[in-house]
GUDRENPA-340224 format. One line per 10 residues: number of its first residue (from 1); for each residue x, y, z of N, C-alpha, C. Coordinates in steps of 0.1 Angstrom, whole numbers, plus 2048, in hexadecimal, padded with zeros to 3 digits. Layout:
// residues N
NUM = X:Y:Z:X:Y:Z:X:Y:Z  ...
***
This chain:
// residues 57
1 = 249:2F1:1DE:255:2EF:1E6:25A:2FD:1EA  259:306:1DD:25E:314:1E5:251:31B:1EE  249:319:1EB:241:31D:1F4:241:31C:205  248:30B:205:24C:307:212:258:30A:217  261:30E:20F:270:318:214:26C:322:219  264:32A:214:264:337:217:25B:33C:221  251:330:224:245:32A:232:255:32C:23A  25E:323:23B:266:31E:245:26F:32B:245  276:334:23F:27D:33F:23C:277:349:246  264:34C:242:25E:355:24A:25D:351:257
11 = 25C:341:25E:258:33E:26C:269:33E:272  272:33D:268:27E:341:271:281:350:277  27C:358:26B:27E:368:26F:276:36D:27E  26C:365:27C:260:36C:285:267:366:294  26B:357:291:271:351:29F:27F:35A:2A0  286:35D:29D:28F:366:29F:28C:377:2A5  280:37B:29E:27B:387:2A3:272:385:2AE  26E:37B:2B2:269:379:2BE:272:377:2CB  27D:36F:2CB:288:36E:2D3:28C:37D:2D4  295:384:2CA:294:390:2C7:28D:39D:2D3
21 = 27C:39F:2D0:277:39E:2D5:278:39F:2E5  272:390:2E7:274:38A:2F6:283:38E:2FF  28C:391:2F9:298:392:300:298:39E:303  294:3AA:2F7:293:3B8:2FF:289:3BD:307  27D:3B8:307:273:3B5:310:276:3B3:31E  284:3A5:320:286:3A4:32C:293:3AF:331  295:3B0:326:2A3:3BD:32C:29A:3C9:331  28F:3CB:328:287:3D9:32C:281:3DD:338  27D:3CD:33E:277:3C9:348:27F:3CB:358  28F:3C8:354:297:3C6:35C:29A:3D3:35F
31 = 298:3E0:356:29F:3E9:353:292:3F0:360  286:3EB:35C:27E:3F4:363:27E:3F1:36E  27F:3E7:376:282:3E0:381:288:3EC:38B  295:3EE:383:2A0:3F1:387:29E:403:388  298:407:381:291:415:383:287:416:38D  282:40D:38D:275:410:399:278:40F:3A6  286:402:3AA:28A:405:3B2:290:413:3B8  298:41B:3A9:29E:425:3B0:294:432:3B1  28E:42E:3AC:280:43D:3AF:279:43A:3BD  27B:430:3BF:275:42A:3D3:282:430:3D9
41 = 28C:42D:3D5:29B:432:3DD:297:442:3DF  294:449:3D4:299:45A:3D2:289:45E:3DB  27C:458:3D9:272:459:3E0:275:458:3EE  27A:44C:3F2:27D:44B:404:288:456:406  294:45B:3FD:29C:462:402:297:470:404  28D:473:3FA:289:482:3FB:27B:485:402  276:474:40A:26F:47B:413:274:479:422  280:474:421:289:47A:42C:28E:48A:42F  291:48C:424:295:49B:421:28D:4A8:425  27C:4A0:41F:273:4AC:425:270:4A9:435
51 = 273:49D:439:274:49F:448:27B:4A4:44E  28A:4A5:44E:293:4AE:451:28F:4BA:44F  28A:4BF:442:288:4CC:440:27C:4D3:447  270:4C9:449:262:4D1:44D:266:4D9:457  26C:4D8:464:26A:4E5:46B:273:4EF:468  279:4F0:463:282:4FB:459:275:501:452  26F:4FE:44B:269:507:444:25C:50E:44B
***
């Protein structure tokens, strides 16, 4: 019987650390989303920049 508490003790931890897990995964995911967009933003703005600038230099 304690064998099977502590079976059910360990599949709750693991289900907890899996949720756990899974949620920062999708926050991480969201996070990178959200950076990739702005490195396309600072990319299209700075190759606007060198267009303005080419015949200057």
């Amino acid at each position: 019987m304690s064998e099977l508490l502590e079976l059910a003790r360990s599949a709750q931890t693991l289900r907890l650390d899996l949720e756990r897990t899974t949620r920062e995964r999708d926050r991480l995911a969201k996070s990178l989303t959200e950076w990739k967009q702005r490195a396309q933003t600072a990319q299209r703005r700075l190759s606007s920049i060198q267009k303005v600038l080419a015949p200057v230099t």
